[in-house]
TIVO-371783 format. One record per residue: x, y, z of N, C-alpha, C, O in turn; residue in one letter. Coordinates in pm, whole numbers, padded with zeros to 5 digits, always signed. Example, Ala and Ser with C-alpha at 12.3 -4.5 7.8 and 13.67 -1.06 7.14 Angstrom:
TIVO-371783
+01319-00569+00780+01230-00450+00780+01320-00330+00780+01424-00332+00846A;+01285-00225+00708+01367-00106+00714+01290+00003+00787+01341+00114+00804S;
//
This chain:
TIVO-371783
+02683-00192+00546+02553-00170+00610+02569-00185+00761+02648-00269+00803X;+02503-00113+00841+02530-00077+00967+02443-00226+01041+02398-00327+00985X;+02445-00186+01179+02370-00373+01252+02237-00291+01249+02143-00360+01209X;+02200-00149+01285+02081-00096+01241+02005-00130+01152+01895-00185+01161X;+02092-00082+01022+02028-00141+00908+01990-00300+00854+01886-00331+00795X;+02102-00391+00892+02071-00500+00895+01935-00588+00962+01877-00692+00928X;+01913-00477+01090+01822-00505+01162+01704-00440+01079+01628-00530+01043X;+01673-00352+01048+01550-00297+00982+01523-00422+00844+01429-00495+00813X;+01626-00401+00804+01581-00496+00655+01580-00674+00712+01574-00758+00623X;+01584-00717+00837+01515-00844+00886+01407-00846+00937+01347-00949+00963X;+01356-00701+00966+01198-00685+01012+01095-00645+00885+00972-00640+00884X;+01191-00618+00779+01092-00559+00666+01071-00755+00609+00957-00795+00582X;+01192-00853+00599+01230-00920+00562+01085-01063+00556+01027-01128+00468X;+01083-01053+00720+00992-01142+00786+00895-01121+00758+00815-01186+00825X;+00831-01026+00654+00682-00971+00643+00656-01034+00509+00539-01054+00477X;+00756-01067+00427+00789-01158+00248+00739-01283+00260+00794-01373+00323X;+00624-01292+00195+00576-01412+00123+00612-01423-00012+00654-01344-00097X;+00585-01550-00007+00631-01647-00153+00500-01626-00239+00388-01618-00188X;+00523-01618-00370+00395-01660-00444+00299-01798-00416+00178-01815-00433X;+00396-01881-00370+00281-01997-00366+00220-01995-00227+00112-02052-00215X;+00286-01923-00090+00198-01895+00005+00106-01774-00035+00045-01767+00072X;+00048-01671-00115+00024-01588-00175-00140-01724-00267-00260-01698-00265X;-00094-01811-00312-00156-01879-00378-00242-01993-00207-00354-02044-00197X;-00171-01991-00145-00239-02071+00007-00311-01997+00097-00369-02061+00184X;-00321-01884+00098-00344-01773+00238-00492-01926+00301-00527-02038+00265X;-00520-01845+00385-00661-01891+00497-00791-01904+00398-00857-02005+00376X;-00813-01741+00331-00878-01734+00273-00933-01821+00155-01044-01871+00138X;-00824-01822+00084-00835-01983-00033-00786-02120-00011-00741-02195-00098X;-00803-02151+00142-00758-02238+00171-00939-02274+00219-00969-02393+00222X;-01025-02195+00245-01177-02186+00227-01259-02176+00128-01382-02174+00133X;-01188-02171+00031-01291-02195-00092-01227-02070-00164-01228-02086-00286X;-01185-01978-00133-01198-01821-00199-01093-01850-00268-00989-01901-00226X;-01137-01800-00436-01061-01782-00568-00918-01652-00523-00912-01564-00438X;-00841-01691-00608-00714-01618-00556-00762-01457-00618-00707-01350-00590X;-00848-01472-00682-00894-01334-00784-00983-01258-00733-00993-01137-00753X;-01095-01363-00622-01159-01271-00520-01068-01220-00394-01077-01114-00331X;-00983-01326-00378-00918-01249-00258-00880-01127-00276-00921-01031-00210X;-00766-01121-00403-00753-01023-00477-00827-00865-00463-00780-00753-00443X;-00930-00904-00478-01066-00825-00462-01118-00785-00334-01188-00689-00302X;-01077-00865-00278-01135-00819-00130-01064-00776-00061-01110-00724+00041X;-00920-00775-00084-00811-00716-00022-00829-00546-00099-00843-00445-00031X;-00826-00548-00209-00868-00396-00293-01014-00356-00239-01050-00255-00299X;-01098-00394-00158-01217-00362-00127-01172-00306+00007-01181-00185+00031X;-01130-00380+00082-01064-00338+00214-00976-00214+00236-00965-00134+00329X;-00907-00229+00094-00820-00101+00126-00916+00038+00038-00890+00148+00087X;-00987+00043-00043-01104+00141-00075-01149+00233+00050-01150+00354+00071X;-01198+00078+00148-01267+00161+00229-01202+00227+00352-01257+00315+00418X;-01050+00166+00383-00983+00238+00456-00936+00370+00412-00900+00454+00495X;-00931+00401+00254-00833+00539+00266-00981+00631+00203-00966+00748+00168X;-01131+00560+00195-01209+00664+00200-01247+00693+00378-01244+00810+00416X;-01275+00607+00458-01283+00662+00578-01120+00789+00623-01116+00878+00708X;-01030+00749+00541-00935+00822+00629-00953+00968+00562-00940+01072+00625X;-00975+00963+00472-00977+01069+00371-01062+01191+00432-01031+01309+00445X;-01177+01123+00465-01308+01179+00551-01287+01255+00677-01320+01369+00707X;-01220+01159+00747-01166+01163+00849-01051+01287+00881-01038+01323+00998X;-01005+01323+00821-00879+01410+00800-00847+01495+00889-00740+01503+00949X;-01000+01604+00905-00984+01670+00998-01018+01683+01130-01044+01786+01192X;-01014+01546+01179-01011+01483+01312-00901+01478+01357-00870+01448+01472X;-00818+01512+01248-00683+01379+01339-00563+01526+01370-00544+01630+01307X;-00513+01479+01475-00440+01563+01508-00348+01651+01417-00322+01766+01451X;-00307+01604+01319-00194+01583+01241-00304+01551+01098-00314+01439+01047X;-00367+01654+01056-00487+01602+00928-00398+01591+00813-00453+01548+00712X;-00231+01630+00801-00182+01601+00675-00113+01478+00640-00051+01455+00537X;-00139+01376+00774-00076+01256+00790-00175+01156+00747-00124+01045+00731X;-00302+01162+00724-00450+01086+00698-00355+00983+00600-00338+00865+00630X;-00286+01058+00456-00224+00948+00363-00133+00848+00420-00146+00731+00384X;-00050+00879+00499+00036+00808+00612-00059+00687+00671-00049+00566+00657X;-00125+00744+00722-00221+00664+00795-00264+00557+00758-00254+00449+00816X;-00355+00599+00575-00392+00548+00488-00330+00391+00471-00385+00283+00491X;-00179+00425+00421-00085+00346+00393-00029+00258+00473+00030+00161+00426X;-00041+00282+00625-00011+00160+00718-00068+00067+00746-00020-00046+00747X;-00204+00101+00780-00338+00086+00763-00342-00040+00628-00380-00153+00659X;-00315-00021+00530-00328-00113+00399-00215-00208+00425-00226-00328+00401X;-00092-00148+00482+00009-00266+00508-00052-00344+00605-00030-00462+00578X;-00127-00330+00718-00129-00412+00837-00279-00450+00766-00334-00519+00852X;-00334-00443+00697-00472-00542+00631-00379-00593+00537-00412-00712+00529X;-00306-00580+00478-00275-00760+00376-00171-00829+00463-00172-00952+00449X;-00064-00770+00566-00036-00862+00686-00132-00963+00762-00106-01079+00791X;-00233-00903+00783-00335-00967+00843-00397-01053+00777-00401-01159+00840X;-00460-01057+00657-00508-01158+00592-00402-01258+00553-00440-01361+00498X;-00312-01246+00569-00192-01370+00526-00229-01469+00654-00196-01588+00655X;-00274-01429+00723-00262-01520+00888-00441-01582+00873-00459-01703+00886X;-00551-01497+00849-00645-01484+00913-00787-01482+00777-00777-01391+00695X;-00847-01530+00770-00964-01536+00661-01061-01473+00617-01161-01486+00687X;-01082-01371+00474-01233-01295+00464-01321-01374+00544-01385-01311+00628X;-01343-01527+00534-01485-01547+00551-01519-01478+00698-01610-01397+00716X;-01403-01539+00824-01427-01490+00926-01425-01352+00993-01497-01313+01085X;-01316-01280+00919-01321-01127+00929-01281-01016+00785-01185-00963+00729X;-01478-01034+00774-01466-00959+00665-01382-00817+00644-01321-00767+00739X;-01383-00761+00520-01342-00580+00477-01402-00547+00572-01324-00561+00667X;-01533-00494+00621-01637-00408+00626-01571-00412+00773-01503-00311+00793X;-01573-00507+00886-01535-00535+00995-01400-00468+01048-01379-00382+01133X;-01298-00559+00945-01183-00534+00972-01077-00329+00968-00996-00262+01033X;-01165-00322+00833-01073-00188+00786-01128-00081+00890-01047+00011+00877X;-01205-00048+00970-01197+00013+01064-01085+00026+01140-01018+00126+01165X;-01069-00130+01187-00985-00132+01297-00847-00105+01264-00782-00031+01337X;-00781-00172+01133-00668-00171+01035-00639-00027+01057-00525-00030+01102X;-00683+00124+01051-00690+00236+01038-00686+00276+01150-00577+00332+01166X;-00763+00279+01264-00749+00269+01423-00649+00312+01459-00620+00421+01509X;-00555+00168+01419-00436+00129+01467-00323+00193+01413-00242+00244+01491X;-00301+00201+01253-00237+00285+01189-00247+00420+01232-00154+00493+01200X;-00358+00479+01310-00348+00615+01356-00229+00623+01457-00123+00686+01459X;-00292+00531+01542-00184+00545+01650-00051+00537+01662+00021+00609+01732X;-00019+00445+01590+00132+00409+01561+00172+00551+01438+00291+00582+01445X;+00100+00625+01346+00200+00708+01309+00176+00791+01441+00294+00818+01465X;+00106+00846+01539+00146+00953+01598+00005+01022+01543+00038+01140+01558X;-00124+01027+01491-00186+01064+01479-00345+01036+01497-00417+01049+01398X;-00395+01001+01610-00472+00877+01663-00594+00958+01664-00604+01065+01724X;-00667+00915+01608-00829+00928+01603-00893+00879+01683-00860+00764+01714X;-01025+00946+01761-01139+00927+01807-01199+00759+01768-01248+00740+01657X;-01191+00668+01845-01277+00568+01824-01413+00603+01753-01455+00557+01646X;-01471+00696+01839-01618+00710+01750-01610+00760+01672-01704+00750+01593X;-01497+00850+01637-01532+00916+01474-01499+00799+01375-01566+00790+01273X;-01391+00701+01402-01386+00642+01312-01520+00514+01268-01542+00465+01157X;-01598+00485+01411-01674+00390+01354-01800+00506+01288-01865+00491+01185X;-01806+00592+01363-01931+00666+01283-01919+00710+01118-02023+00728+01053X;-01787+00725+01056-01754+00757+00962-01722+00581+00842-01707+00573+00720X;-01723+00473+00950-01664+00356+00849-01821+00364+00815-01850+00354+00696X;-01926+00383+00909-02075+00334+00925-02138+00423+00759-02214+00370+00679X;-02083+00561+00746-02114+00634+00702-02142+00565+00481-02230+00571+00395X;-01992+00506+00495-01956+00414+00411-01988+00281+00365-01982+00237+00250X;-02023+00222+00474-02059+00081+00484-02197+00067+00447-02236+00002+00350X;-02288+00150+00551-02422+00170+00534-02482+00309+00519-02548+00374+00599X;-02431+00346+00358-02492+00496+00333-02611+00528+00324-02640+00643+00292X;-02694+00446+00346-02870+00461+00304-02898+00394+00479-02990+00317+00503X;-02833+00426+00550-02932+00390+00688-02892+00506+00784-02790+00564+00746X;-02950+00555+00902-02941+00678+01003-02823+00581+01055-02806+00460+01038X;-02724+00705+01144-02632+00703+01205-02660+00570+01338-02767+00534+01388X;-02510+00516+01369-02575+00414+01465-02594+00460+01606-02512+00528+01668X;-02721+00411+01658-02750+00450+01785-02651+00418+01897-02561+00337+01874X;-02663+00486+02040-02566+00480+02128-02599+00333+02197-02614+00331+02319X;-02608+00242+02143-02624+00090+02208-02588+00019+02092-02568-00098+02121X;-02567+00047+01942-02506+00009+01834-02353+00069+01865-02251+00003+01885X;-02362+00154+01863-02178+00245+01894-02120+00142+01986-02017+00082+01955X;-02204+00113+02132-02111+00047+02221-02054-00065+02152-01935-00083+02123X;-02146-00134+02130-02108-00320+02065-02013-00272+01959-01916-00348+01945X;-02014-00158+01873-01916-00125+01753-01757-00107+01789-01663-00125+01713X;-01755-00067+01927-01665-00023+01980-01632-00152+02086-01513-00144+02116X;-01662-00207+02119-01613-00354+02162-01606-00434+02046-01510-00510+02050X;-01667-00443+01954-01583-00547+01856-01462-00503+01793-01379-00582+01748X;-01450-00364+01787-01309-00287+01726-01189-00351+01821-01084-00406+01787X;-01248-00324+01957-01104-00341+02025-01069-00492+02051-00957-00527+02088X;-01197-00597+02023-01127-00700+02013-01084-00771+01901-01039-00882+01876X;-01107-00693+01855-01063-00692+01664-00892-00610+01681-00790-00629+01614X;-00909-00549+01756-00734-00470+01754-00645-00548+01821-00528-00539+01781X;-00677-00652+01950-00620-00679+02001-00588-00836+01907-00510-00926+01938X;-00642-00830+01834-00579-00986+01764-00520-00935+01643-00456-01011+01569X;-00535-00817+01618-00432-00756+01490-00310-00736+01600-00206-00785+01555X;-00297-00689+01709-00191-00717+01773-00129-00796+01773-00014-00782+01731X;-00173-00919+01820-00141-01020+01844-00065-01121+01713+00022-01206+01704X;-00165-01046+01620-00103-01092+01404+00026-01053+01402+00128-01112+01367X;+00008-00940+01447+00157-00836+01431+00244-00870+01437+00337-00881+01357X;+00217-00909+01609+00338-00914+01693+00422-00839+01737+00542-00853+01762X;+00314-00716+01748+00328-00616+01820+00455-00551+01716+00547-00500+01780X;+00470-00547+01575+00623-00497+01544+00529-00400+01447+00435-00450+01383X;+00552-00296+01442+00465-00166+01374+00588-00082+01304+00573+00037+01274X;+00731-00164+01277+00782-00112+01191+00771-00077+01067+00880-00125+01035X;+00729-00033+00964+00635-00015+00872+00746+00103+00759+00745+00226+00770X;+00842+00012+00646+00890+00112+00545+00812+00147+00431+00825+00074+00333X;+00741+00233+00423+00691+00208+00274+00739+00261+00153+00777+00377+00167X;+00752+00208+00019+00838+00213-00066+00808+00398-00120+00841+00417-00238X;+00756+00518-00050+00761+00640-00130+00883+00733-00116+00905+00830-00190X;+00968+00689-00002+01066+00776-00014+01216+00717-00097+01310+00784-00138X;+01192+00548-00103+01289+00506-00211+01258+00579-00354+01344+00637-00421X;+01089+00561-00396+01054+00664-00509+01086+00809-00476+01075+00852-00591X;+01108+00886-00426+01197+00986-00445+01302+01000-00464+01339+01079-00551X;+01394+00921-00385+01527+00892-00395+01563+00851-00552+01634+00912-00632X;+01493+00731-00568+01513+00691-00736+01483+00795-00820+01574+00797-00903X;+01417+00868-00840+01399+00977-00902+01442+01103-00897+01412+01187-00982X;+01508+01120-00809+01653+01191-00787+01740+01188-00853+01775+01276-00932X;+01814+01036-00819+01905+00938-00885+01874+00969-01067+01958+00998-01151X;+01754+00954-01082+01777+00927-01268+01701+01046-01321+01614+01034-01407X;+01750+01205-01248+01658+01330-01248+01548+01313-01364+01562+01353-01479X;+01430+01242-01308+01320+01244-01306+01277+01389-01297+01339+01471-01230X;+01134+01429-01389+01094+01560-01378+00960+01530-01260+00901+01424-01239X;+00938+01673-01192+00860+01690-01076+00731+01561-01113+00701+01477-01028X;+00661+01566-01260+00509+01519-01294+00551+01348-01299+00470+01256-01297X;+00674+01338-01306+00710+01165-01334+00708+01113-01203+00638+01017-01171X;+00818+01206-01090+00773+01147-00975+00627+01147-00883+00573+01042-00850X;+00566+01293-00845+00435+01284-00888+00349+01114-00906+00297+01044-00820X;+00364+01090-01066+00290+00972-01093+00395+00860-01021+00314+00769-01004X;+00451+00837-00997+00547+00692-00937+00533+00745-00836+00544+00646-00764X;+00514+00850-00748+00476+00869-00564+00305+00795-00590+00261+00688-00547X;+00262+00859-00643+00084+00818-00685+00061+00638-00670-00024+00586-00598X;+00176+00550-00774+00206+00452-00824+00231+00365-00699+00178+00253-00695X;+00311+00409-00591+00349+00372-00478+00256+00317-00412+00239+00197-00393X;+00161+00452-00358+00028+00410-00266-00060+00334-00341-00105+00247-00266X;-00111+00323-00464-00152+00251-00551-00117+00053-00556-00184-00046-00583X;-00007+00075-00521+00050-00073-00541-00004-00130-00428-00058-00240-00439X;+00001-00061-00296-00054-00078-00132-00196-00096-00139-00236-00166-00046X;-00300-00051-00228-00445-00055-00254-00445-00187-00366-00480-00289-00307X;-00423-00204-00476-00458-00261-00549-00377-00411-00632-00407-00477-00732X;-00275-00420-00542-00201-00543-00554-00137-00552-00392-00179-00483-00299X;-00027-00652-00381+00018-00758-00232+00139-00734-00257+00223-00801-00196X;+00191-00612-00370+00334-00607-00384+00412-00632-00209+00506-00701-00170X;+00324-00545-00144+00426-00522+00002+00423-00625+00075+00476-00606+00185X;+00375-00747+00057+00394-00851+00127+00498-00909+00001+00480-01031+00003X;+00551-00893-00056+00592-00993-00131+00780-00905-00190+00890-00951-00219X;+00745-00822-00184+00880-00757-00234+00901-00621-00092+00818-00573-00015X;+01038-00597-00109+01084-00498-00019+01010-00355-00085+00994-00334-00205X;+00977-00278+00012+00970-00128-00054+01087-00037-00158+01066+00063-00226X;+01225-00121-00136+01302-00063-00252+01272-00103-00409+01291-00027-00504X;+01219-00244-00416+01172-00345-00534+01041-00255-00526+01064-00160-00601X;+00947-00245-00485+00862-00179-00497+00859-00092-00578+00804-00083-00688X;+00954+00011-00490+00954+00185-00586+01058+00145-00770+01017+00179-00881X;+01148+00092-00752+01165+00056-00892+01059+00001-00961+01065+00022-01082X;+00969-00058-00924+00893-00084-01001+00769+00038-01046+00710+00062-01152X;+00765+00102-00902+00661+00191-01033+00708+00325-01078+00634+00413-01121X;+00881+00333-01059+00968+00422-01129+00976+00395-01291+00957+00474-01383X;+01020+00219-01294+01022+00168-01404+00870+00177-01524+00873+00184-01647X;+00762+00175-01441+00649+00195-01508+00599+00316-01580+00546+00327-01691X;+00642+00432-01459+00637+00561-01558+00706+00567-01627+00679+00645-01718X;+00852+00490-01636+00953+00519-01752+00886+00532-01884+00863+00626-01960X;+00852+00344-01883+00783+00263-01989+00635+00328-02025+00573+00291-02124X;+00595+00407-01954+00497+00546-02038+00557+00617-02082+00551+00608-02204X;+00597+00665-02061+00690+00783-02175+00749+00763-02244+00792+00857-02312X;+00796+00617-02274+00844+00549-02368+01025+00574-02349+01101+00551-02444X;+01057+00606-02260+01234+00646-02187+01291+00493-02120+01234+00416-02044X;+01408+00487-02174+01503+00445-02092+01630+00470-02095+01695+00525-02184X;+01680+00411-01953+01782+00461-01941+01910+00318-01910+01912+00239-01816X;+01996+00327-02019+02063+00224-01997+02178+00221-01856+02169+00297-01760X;+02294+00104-01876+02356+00085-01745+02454+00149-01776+02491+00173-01891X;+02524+00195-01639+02649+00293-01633+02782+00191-01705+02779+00069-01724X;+02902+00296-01740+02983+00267-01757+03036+00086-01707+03067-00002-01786X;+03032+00072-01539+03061-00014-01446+02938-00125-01499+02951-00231-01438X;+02859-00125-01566+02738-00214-01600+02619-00204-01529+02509-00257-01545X;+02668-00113-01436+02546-00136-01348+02400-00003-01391+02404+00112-01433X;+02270-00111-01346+02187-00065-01394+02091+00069-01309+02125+00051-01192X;+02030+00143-01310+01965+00285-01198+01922+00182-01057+01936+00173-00935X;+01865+00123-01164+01802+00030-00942+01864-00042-00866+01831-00064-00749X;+02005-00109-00950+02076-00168-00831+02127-00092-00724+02170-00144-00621X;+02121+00063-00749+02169+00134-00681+02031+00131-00506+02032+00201-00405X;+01949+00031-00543+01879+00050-00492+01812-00081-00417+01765-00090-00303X;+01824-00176-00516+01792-00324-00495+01898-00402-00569+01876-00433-00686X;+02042-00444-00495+02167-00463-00559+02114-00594-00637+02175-00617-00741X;+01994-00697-00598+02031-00802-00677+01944-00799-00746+01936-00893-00825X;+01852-00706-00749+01716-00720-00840+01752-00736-00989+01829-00647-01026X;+01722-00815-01076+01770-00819-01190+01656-00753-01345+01535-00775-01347X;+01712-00695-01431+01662-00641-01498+01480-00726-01579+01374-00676-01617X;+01551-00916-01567+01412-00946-01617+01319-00970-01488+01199-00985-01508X;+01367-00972-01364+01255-00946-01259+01194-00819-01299+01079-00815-01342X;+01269-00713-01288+01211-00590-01255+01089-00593-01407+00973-00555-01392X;+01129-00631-01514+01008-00632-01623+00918-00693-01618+00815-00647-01668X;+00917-00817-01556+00820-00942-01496+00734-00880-01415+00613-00886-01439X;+00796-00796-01280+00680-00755-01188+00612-00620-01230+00507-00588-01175X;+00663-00548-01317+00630-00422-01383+00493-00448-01464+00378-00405-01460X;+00581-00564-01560+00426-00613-01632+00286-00662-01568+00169-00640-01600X;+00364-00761-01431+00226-00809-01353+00173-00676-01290+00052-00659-01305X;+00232-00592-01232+00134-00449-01173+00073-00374-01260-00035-00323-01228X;+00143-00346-01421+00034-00269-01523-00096-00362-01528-00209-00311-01530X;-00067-00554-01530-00198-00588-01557-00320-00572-01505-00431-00560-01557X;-00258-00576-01314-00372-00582-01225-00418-00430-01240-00536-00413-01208X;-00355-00324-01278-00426-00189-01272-00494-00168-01415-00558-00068-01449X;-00470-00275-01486-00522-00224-01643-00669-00346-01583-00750-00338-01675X;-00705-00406-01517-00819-00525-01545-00864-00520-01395-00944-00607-01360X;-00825-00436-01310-00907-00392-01202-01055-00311-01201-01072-00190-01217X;-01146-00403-01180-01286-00307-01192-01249-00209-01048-01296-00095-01053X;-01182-00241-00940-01146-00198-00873-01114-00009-00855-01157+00097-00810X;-01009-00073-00929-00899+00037-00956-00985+00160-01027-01004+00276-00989X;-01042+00066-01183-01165+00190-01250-01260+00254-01146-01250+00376-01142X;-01341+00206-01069-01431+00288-00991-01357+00361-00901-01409+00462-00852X;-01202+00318-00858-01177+00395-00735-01121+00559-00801-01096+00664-00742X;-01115+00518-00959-01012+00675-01036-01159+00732-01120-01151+00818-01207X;-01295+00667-01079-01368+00760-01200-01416+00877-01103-01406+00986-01160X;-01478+00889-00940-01512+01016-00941-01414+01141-00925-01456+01256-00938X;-01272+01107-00895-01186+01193-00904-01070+01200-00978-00962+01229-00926X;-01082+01180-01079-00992+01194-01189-00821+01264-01137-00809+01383-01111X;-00739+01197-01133-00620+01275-01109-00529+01309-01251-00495+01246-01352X;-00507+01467-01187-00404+01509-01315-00266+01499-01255-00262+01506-01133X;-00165+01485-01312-00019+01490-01296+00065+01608-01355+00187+01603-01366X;-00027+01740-01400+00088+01875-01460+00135+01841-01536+00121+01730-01588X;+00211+01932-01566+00266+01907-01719+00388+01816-01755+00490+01811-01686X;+00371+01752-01858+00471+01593-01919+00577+01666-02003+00659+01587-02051X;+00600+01807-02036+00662+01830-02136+00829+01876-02078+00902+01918-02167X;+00866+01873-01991+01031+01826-01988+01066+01721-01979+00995+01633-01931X;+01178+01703-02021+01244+01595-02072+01339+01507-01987+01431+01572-01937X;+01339+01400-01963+01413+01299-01912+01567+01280-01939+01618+01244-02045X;+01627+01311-01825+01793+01318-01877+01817+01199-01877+01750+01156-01783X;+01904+01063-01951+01972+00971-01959+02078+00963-01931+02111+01020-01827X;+02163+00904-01993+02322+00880-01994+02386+00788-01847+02308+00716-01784X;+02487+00797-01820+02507+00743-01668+02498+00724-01537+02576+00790-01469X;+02439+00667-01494+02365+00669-01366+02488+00626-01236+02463+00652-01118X;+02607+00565-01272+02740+00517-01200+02786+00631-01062+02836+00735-01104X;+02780+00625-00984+02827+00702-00877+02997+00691-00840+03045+00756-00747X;
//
């Protein structure tokens, strides 16, 4: 591994919490159940990738909105590891979370479109906010950005686990509709669980490679050398981790009221399931 690389995977590194800081954040260190946080972190990210969604054709670059989406969700559960719902709620924060994610991919939105569009969301049954509501909206954003800065620490390096899910699915020729659902699975994990504070984006994408497996009811054993498809990917990840965290992400998406309202008005299809999964050796 190059000092490059070494260096990237100590900046992805420093962003890893423990389960039992995971069990401490600010938030439940105030009273809040680890199951609402839970919840309010999946509320937060709802409303960031429906404003971005909205938003799309504002942005310079309207095919980057999912990009956006996804940084945006990394730098809101970064942020709440430091900093508390009570004091800066969803509704407040995911504006700004998105803001910022514009800018740093290279695709930076209009301040006012974005508060006029979070407003749109937040408060759908009231008229647009007046130009003396906009100002104050737009001074609390930026001093709301400048302490997500400051959370940061200014480091906006940001891997997220969808191009390891390609790669892995390369690796174990996966058909187009499998990767598809494990690219889907990816951004999913960023909305509706803390995987990315807690595991690397390579542990990540095995995991929701491994999940579509375990739908289709496929596996694929270890090469000749013993070794198994994901070490090729996460050398020490071990086979009963990878089932451990597989199982904890089917649960939170099987018992998310969350998750149900965010998949009932748009139902996603994945094409057709009917080719077949090659097995055999995965050994390079």
């Amino acid at each position: 591994m190059s000092t490059s690389d070494n260096s990237s995977q100590d900046d992805v590194n420093k962003w890893l919490f423990t389960s039992e800081q995971l069990q401490n954040t600010p938030s439940i260190r105030r009273g809040m159940s680890q199951v609402d946080e839970l919840y309010q972190r999946q509320n937060a990210a709802s409303l960031i990738r429906n404003i971005a969604g909205k938003l799309k054709d504002h942005c310079n670059q309207p095919n980057s909105s999912g990009l956006c989406s996804c940084t945006a969700m990394v730098f809101m559960h970064r942020f709440y590891m430091f900093h508390p719902f009570q004091k800066f709620p969803a509704n407040v924060m995911a504006p700004c979370f998105l803001f910022l994610a514009a800018k740093v991919e290279e695709a930076p939105i209009r301040l006012e479109y974005v508060l006029k569009t979070a407003h749109m969301f937040i408060h759908p049954k009231s008229p647009p906010p007046t130009e003396k509501e906009l100002t104050r909206l737009k001074n609390d954003l930026i001093y709301n950005e400048n302490l997500l800065l400051q959370t940061l620490g200014f480091d906006f390096i940001i891997l997220h686990p969808h191009t390891p899910v390609i790669e892995c699915a390369a690796l174990i020729r996966a058909t187009k509709g499998m990767t598809r659902q494990a690219y889907d699975l990816a951004t999913n994990s960023l909305h509706f669980t803390t995987m990315c504070v807690r595991y690397t984006p390579e542990v990540v994408a095995c995991v929701c490679l491994n999940t579509v497996l375990k739908g289709h009811s496929l596996t694929i054993g270890p090469s000749e050398e013993g070794k198994y498809w994901w070490n090729h990917f996460s050398k020490d990840l071990t086979k009963e981790e990878l089932e451990s965290i597989t199982e904890e992400y089917a649960n939170i998406m099987k018992h998310s009221k969350n998750f149900k309202r965010w998949m009932q008005p748009e139902p996603r299809t994945h094409g057709s399931q009917d080719s077949h999964m090659h097995g055999g050796s995965t050994g390079r």
